[in-house]
N, C-alpha and C positions, 0 to 999 in steps of 0.2 A: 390715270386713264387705264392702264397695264391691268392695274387691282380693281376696277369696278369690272373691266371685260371678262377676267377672271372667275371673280363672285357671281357674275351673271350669269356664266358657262356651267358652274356649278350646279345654280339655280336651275338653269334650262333644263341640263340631264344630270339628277340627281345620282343614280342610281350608276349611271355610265361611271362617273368622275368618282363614287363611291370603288365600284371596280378598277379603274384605275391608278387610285391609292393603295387599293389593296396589295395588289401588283407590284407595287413601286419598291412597298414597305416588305413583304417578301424578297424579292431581288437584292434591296439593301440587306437583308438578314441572311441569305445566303453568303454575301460576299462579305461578312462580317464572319460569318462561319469557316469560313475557306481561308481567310488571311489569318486566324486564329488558329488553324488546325497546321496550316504549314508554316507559323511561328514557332507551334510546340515542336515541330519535327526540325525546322532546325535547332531547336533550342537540345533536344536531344542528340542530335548529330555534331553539338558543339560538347558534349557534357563527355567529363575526360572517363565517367567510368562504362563510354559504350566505344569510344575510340581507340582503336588496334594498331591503325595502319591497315595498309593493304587496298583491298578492293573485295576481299570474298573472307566473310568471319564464319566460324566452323563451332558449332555450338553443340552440347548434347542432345540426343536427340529428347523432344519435348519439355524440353524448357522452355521457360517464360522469361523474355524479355526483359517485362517488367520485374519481375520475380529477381532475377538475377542482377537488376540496376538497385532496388530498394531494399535488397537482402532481406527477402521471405524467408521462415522455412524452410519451402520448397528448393531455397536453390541452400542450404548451408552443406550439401555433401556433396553435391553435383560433380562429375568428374567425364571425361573420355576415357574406357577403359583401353587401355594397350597404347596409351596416345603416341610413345617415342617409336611403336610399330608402325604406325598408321605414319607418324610422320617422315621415317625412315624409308618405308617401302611402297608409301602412295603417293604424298602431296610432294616428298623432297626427292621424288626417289630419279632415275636417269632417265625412266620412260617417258615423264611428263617433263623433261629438261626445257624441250623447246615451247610450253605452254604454260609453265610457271616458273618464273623468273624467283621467287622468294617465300618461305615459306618462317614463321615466328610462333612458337608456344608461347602463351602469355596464362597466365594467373592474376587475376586483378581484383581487390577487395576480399581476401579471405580471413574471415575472423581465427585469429588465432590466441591464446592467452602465454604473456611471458609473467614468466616468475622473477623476483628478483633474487637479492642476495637477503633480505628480510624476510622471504619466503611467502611475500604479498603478489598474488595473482594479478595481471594489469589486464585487459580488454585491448589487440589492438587490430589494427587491419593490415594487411601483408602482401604486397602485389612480388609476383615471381616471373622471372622473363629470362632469355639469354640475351645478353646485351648485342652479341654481330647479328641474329635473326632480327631483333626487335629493326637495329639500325635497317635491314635490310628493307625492312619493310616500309621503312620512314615514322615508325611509332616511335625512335629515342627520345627518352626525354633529354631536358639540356642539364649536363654534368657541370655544377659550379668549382667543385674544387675535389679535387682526386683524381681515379680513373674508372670507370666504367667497362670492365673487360671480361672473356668468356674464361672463368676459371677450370679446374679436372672436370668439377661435375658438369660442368656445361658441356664440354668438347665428346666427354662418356653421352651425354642423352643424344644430342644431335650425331656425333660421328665418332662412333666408340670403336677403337683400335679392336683386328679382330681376336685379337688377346682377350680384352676385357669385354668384347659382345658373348663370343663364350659362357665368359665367367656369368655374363646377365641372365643370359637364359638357358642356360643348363646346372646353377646351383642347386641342392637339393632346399628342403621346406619342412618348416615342421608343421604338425597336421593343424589347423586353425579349432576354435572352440565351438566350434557347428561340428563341430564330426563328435556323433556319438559311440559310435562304437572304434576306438583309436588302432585296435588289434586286425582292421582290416586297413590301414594304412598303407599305402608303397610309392614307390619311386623310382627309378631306373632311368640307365644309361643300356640305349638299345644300338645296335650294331648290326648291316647288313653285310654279307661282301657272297658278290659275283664271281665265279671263277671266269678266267680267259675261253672263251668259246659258250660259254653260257651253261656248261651242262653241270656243275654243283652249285650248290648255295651253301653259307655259315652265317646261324642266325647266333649273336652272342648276344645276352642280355644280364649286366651287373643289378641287381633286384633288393634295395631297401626295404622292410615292410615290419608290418607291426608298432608297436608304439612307440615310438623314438624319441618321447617325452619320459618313458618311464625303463624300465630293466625287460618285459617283453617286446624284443626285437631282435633281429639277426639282418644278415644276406645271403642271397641264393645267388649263386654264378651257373648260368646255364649256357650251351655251346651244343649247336643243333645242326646235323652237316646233310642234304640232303643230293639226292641224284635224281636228274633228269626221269631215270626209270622209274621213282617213289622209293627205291629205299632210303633207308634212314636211320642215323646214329647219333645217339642222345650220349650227352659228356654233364655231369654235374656236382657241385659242391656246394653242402649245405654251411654258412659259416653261423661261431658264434658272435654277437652285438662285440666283443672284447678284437675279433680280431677284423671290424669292420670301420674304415673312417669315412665320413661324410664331413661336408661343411654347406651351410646357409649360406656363405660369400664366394666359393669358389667350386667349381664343376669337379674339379679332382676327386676320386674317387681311389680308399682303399681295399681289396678284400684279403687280407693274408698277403701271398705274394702274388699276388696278381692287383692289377691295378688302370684306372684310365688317368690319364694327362692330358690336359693343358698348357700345349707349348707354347712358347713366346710368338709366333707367330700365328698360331690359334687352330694349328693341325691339334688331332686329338693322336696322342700315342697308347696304344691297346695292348696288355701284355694281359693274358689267360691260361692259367692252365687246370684239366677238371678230369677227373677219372671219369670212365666208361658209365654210364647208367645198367638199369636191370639187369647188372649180372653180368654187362658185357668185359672182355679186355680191353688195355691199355689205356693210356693217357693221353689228353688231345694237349698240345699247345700251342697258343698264339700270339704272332707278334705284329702287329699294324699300325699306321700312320695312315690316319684321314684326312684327307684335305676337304670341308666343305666347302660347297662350291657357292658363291660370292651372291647374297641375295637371297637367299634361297634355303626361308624359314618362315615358319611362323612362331606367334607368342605361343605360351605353355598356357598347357587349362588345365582347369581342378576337374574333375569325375566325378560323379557320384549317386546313389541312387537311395530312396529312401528319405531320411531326417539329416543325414549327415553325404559328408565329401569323402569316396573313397578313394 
């Protein structure tokens, strides 16, 4: 009875029940679409190489998702530059204490190639994390046998003694293979100080330059004292590369006998001493202990103008 009243309705308004198949058959197909698209999204929000922890992931700027889940190209160098600043002085830093509870650098899928002892190159993939951030963030994974703990280098990136923040960002560099012309090179340990009442200044400046990969190089120690009125008395020594030490791993700095430090608690200690410029007399000498004041840096940048970094 149901199925003849049916087929009859049909028959009556062809056209109507035409449209309202149509309808039906859309509707079904949307909601077939919608329970497919929020399938893949959680099927993505379950898949271990997009999960971190957390509640807010911090990506470079214009990467691709995708890119970076199915290891494109696009993502094989991808980095944050200055990440342990950024994560130091913004996400981890004291200001946003009461609005970020935890912050975790993670590295996840990086192709990297090991060598062996046969000297056969392997393909593998390399995830890099601090174990107490990750924990903090609820990303740890579960440790079957061993331990899982923040070794030097981990305690150095997240919360580096200020001995060795120092030593991070005020070692010298040697000039990278983008710089064309190496003889315009430099580097320097710069030095301000204030007198009491404000009315001199001393600008001292220890001055690397030149090609420091090859036998053209030296140091310039320069010591510049100035008065409130604009006079001004220029002290300096030209040195040769022989009587000059630098290092790649630590800020210390030699010129002759004069020299900066790196003391164990991360004051810099400053001894200078530089004859008169143009002609003038005597001898300037100086002896100071800096305290930098807690925070309150930025990362170092490369300069340069032209083809190369100067």
């Amino acid at each position: 009875m149901i199925g003849q009243l049916a087929f009859r309705n049909i028959a009556y308004r062809p056209w109507r029940s035409v449209l309202l198949f149509f309808g039906f058959g859309v509707g079904v197909a949307v909601m077939i679409v919608l329970l497919s698209i929020g399938e893949a999204m959680l099927t993505q929000a379950r898949n271990e190489k997009l999960v971190g922890g957390g509640t807010i992931t911090v990506l470079p700027e214009g990467l691709d998702i995708e890119v970076m889940k199915t290891g494109g190209i696009g993502g094989l160098f991808f980095s944050i530059d200055h990440a342990s600043f950024l994560y130091r002085q913004v996400l981890a830093s004291p200001r946003y204490r009461s609005e970020i509870a935890a912050v975790a650098p993670q590295i996840e899928g990086r192709l990297l190639y090991l060598r062996g002892k046969d000297g056969i190159e392997h393909p593998v993939h390399a995830t890099g994390e601090i174990p107490s951030a990750t924990r903090a963030v609820g990303a740890a994974a579960e440790v079957v046998s061993g331990k899982w703990e923040d070794d030097e280098g981990d305690l150095g990136w997240i919360s580096p003694s200020p001995f060795g923040l120092r030593n991070e960002m005020d070692h010298f560099h040697l000039p990278s293979d983008s710089v064309t012309n190496r003889d315009t090179w430099a580097e320097w340990h710069y030095f301000n100080v204030l007198s009491q009442g404000g009315k001199r200044w001393a600008f001292i400046s220890f001055i690397v330059g030149g090609d420091v990969t090859g036998s053209n190089w030296g140091g310039n120690l320069g010591i510049t004292l100035r008065e409130r009125n604009g006079a001004t008395r220029r002290f300096g020594v030209t040195l040769d590369r022989s009587k000059v030490r630098f290092s790649t791993r630590d800020a210390n700095l030699v010129f002759g006998d004069s020299r900066v430090t790196v003391l164990a608690d991360g004051d810099y200690q400053v001894r200078a001493s530089a004859p008169a410029e143009d002609g003038g007399r005597g001898t300037i000498s100086v002896a100071l202990r800096v305290h930098p004041a807690p925070m309150a840096y930025f990362p170092g940048v490369a300069m340069g103008s032209g083809r190369g970094t100067v």
